[in-house]
N, C-alpha and C positions, 0 to 999 in steps of 0.2 A: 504494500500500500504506500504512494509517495507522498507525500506532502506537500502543502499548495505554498504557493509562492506569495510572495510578500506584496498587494499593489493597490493604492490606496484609489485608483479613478474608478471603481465599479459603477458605485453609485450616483456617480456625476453621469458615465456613459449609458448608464440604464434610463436616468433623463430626460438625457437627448432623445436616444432611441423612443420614447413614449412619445416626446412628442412630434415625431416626427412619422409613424406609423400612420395606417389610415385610421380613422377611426379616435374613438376616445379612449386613451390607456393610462394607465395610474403604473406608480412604481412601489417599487418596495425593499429597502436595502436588510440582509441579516447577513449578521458573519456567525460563525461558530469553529470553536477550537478542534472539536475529535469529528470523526468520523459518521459517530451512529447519529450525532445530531442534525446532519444533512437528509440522512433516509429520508423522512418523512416528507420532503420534496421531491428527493429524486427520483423515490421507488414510484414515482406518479408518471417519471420521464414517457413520451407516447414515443420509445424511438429503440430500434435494432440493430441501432449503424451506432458513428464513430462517437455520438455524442453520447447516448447511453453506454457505451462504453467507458467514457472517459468519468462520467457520474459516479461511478460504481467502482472502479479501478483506481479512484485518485481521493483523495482527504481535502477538498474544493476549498477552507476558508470561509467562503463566502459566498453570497449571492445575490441576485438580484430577480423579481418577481414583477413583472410585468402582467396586469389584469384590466379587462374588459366589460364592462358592463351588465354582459351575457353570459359569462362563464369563461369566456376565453381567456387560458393564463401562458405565458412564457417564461421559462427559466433563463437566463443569461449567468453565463459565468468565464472565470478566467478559464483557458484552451492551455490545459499541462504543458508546460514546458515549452509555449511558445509566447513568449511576456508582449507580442505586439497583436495577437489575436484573442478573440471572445467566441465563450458556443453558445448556441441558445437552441433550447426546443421546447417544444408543446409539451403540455401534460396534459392527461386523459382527464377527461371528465366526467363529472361522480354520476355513474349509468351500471346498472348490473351486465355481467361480464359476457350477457349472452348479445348485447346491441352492441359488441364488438366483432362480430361474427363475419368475416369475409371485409371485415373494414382495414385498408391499409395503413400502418402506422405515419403520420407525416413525418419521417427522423427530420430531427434537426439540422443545424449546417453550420459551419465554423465562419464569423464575419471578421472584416477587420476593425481596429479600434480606432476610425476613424465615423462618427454618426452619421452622416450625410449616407456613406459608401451599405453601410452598414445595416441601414433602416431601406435601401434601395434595394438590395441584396433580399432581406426578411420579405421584402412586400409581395417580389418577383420568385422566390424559390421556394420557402417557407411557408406563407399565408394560402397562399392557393391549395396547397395539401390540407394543409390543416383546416382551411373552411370545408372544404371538400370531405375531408374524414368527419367533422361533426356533424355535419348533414346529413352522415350515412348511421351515424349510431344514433343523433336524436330521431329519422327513421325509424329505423330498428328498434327504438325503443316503444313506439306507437305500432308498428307494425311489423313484429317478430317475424326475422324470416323464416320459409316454411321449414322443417327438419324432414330431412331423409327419411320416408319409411323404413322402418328395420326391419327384417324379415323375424319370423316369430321363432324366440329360443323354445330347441328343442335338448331336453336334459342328455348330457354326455357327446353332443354330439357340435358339429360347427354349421349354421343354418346362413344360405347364401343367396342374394339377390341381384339379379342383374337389371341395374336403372336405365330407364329409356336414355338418359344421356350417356351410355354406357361406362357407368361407374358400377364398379362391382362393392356390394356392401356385406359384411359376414358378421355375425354377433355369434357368443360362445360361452358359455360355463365351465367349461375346461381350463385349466390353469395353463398346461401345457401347450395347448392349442395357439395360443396366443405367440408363444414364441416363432411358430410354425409359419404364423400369420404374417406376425417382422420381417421373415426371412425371406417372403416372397415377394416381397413390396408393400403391402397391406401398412396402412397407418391409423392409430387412432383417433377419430373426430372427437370430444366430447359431446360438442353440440350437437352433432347429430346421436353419438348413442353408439357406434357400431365402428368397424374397421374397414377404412375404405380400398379399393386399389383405384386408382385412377385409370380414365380413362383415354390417355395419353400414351399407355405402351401399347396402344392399338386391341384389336380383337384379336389376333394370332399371338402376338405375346401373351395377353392376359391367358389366350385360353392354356396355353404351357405354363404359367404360372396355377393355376388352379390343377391341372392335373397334379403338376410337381407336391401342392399340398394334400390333394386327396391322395396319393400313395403317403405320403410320406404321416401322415395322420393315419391310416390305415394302418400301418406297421403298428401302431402305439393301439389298434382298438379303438379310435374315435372313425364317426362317419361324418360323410359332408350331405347337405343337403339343399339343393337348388331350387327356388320359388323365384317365380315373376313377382317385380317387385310395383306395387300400386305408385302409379304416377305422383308427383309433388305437386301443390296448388300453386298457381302463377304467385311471384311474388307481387306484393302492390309498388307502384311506380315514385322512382323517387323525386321528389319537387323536386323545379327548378330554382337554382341559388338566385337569389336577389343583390343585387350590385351593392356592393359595401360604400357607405357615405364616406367622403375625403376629407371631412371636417376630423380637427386634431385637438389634443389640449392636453396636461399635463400635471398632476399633483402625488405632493409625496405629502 
């Protein structure tokens, strides 16, 4: 774990950056000494790239909290080990973890520590993800999308479905089976309930993948079992985004 560097402009550049964003954004400076007292914002980070990395891999000092009216927040902080750059990324917002479901995370992006450059970069690379991703989970959150039908467990054995969009789906009580399932490409959804194979290694691979597990589940004493799987209900349509006002302003 490394240790954040010494730099006292956060909170002047977090500022800038507010006021210069579209929109109306308020700032918020906190420093902390250890580690665990950063979680509580980071582990919120909405990002799988470099900047949730560096969240979690580094002991940050400090930070800076950029919020919106609506919900909308940004983290800014010092960029480890580079003292002339800043990251900044979105955090999720407070929705149950199933309106997350097929939503891509907007990661963050590393800016320079110059505002002007900085707040142009955020509006062009950053905001568009990030309106875009909460649009899809406040969605989702009014209109759950649909789940995969799972085909119905049968005790001892592995029960399988093949989706009109040619996703193969398998649910199982078997402990062992499961490993079975890993090892042919099979992954597990939560959200849907079941272990999917996609439907991207085509129909001649997939169907050599399912052979390879019914022999090889057969060896062990479990059987497979194949059902047409009931279509999924159209999903409902997502609004369209409404242009964000250009008015600006600023308070700490």
């Amino acid at each position: 774990m490394s240790l954040p560097r010494t730099r006292g402009d956060l909170a002047a550049f977090a500022d800038a950056l507010a006021a210069r964003l579209p929109d109306t954004w308020t700032s918020a400076y906190s420093s902390h000494a250890a580690y665990h007292d950063q979680i509580a914002t980071t582990s919120a980070l909405w990002d799988v790239g470099a900047v949730g990395y560096a969240a979690t891999n580094f002991v940050l000092g400090h930070q800076a909290l950029l919020s919106r009216a609506d919900g909308a927040r940004l983290l800014v902080f010092d960029r480890p080990r580079y003292p002339d750059q800043f990251m900044i990324g979105a955090l999720e917002p407070d929705a149950h973890h199933d309106a997350f479901h097929q939503v891509d995370e907007p990661n963050g992006i590393t800016i320079p520590s110059e505002p002007v450059r900085a707040a142009a970069q955020i509006t062009r690379r950053l905001l568009p993800r990030y309106e875009q991703a909460l649009l899809q989970v406040r969605h989702n959150t009014v209109h759950p999308p649909a789940r995969r039908a799972a085909p119905s467990l049968v005790a001892g054995a592995v029960s399988m479905a093949w989706h009109p969009d040619g996703v193969i789906g398998a649910v199982t009580g078997v402990r062992e089976a499961t490993a079975v399932l890993y090892g042919a490409g099979f992954q597990y959804h939560p959200y849907h309930r079941q272990f999917l194979l996609p439907a991207s290694y085509g129909d001649r691979e997939q169907i050599a993948r399912l052979q390879a597990v019914t022999e090889q589940l057969a060896r062990n004493g479990v059987g497979v079992i194949m059902r047409p799987a009931r279509p999924a209900p159209a999903p409902a349509a997502l609004p369209a985004r409404s242009p964000a006002p250009v008015a600006s302003s600023v308070t700490r």
